[in-house]
N, C-alpha and C positions, 0 to 999 in steps of 0.2 A: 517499364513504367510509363516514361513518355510515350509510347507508340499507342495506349488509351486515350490518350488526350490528342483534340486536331490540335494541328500544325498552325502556329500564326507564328508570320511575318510581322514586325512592327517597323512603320516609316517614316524617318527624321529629315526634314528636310535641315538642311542649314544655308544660310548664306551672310556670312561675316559676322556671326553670332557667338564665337569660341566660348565665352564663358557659359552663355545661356544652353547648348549644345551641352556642354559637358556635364553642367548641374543635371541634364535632364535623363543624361546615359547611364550617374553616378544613382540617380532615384529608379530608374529600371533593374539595376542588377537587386532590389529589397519584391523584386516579384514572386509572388508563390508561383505562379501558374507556372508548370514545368518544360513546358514545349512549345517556346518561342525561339526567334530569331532577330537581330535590329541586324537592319539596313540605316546608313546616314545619307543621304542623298547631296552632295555639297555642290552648292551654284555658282560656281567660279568664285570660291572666296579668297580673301589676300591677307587676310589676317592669324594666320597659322594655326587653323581651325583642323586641315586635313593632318598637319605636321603630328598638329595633339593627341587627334585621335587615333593616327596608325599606330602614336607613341603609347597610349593608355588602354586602347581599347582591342586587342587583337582578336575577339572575336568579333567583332562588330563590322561589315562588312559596309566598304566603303565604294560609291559610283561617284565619278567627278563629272561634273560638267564643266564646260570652260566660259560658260556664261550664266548670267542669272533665269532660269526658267523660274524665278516665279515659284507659286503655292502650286498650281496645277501642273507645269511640266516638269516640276523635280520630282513631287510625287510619279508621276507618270515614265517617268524615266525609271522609277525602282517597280510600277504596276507591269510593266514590259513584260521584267526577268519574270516576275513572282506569277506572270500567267504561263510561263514557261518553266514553271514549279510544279513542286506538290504541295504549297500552302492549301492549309482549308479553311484559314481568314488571315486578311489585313488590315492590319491595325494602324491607321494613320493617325499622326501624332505631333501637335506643335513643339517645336524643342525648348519654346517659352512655359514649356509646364513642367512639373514632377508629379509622381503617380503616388495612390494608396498601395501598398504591396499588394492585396486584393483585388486591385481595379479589374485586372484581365479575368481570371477565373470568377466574377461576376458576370460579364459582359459576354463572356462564351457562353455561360450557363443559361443566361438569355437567349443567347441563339441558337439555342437549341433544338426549336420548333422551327422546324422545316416551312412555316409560312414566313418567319422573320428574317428578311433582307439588312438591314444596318439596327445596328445598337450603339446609342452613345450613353457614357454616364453624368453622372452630376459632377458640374464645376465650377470650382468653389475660386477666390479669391486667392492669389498665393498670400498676400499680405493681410491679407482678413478671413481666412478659413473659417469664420464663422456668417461670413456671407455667402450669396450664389451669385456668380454671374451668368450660370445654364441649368434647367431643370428641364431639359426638352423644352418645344419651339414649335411655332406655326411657320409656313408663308400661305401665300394669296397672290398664287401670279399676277392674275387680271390688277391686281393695285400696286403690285412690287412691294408688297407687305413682309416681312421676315423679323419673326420679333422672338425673343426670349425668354420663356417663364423662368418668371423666380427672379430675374434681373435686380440684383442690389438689393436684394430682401435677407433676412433674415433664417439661417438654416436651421430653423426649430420645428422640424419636421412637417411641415406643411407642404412639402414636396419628398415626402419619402416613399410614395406608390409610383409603381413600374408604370407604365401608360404607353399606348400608341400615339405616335406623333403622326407630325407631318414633314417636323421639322428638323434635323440633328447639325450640329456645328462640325465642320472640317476639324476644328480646334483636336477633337480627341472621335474617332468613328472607327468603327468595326465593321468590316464587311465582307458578307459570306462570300466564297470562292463562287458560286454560281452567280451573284451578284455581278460582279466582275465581269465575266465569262459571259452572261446577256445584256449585261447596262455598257458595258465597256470604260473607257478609260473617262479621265475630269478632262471637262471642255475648257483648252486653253485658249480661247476665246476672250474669255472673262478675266481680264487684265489684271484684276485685285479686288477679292469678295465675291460673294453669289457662284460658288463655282461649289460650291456644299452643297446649297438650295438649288442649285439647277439637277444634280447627282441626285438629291432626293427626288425630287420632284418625276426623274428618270426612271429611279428603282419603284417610285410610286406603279408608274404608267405602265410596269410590268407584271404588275400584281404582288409585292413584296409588301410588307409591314416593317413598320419604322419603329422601334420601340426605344423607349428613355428607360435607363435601367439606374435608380439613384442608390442602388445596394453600391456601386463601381463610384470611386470619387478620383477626380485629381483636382491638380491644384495649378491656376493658371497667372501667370505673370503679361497681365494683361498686357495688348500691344505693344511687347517689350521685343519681338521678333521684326517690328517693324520699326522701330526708332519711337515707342513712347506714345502716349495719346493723341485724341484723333486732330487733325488742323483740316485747314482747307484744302491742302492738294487727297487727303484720305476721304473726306468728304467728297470729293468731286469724282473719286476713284469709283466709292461706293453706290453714287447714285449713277452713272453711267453702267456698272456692273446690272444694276439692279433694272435700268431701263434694258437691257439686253437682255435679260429674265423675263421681262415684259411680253417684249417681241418676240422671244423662243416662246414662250409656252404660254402665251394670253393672244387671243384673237386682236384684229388692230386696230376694232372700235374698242377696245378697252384704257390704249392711250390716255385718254382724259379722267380716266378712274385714277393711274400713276400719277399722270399731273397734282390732283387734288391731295392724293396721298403725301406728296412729294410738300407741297406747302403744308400740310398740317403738320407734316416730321419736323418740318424748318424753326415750325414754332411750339409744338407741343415738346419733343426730345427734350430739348435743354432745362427746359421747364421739370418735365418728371425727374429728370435726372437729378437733380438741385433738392427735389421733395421727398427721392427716397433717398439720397445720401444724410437730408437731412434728419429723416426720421430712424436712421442706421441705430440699434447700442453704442455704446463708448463701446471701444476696442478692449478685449481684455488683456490681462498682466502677459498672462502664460497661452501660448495658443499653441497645441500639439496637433499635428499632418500625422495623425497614424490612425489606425482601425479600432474598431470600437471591440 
């Protein structure tokens, strides 16, 4: 029965996140799709995160690092093994989310067309599953532009059609074993952020198709993987990220485009933000994370 179905790998990254980690291993095993695999990838953590899981999770197959590689090299640390596999996709995955039991066997069904390189799905709020925080995404190298449809809106179907992007969030991505295999490994370069949008942007320039697949949901525990909402040292993380996306893949009279961009975020951002939480529903009683 499995051997009809590809082969996916899925990739946790962890570093000192024991509970968030476990919630996300204990919402994987409600998956239909029949023929996957988790990897945890764990970044030197000290908080008895590896102890838990060799203890709870025995299939779940565990790489240590003895340091913190970060978003890009713990992933990369487990992309290694998996191109020394027979995976036929990996599924990268924040450990700060839980999944729809459906999510995967949407998201393969999507990639199913030999043109489509990455597929991510819609991602909703874990504490407001009646919001999005992702419906698919742009960027705009030349401005260090990377923005997210559907951001803090309402999921009342208004983003319920499949679409080509440009743009897919690291947060939850799919991507075909050829993907891999030509685009290669996430540029650990990119210290914190933009290390998604540079990957797109890469599978783009191969001739790949980027598709949003919003049949696939999870449910995401916003910046809960990094200690909580955004401050100033995350701010300062993201726009240096983002000036390095500049310089990789935007010619270097484009600089003064990021500039501009960069002042209009400073003061538009907080502003939107403020206008669509406040035009959000009341939160309702009962909110169910399950399949329709």
């Amino acid at each position: 029965m499995q051997n009809s179905f590809p082969k996916v790998a899925i990739v946790v990254v962890n570093w000192n996140r024991r509970t968030l980690t476990l919630e996300c291993l204990d919402s994987l095993k409600s998956l239909t799709y029949p023929n996957y695999r988790i990897m945890v990838v764990d970044n030197g953590s000290s908080d008895g995160s590896v102890e838990a899981i060799e203890r709870n999770y025995l299939d779940v197959s565990l790489l240590r690092s003895t340091e913190n590689l970060r978003y890009a090299g713990g992933n990369n640390l487990a992309l290694k093994v998996i191109l020394e596999s027979d995976d036929d996709f990996v599924l990268l995955l924040n450990n700060d989310t839980t999944v729809d039991p459906k999510c995967l066997d949407y998201l393969i069904a999507a990639a199913s067309d030999p043109r489509v390189g990455l597929v991510g799905p819609k991602i909703l709020y874990h504490d407001r599953p009646d919001v999005i925080w992702f419906a698919g995404g742009i960027v705009k190298p030349a401005w260090g532009y990377v923005r997210h449809y559907g951001l803090r809106q309402s999921d009342d179907g208004s983003f319920d059609k499949s679409l080509s992007v440009s743009f897919l969030t690291g947060c939850c991505l799919l991507i075909k074993r050829e993907v891999l295999q030509r685009v290669g490994l996430l540029d650990e370069n990119f210290y914190l952020y933009s290390e998604d949008a540079d990957y797109c942007l890469r599978t783009a320039e191969e001739g790949f198709q980027l598709i949003y697949e919003p049949r696939s949901r999870i449910f995401h525990k916003v910046s809960a993987s990094t200690g909580g909402g955004y401050n100033l040292q995350k701010w300062k993380h993201r726009y240096f990220s983002l000036f390095r996306l500049v310089r990789k893949h935007a010619p270097f009279y484009a600089l003064p485009l990021f500039g501009l961009n960069l002042l209009w975020e400073l003061v538009s951002l907080p502003i939107n933000a403020f206008l669509q939480t406040k035009n959000l529903p009341a939160p309702q009683k009962s909110q169910k994370q399950s399949s329709n």
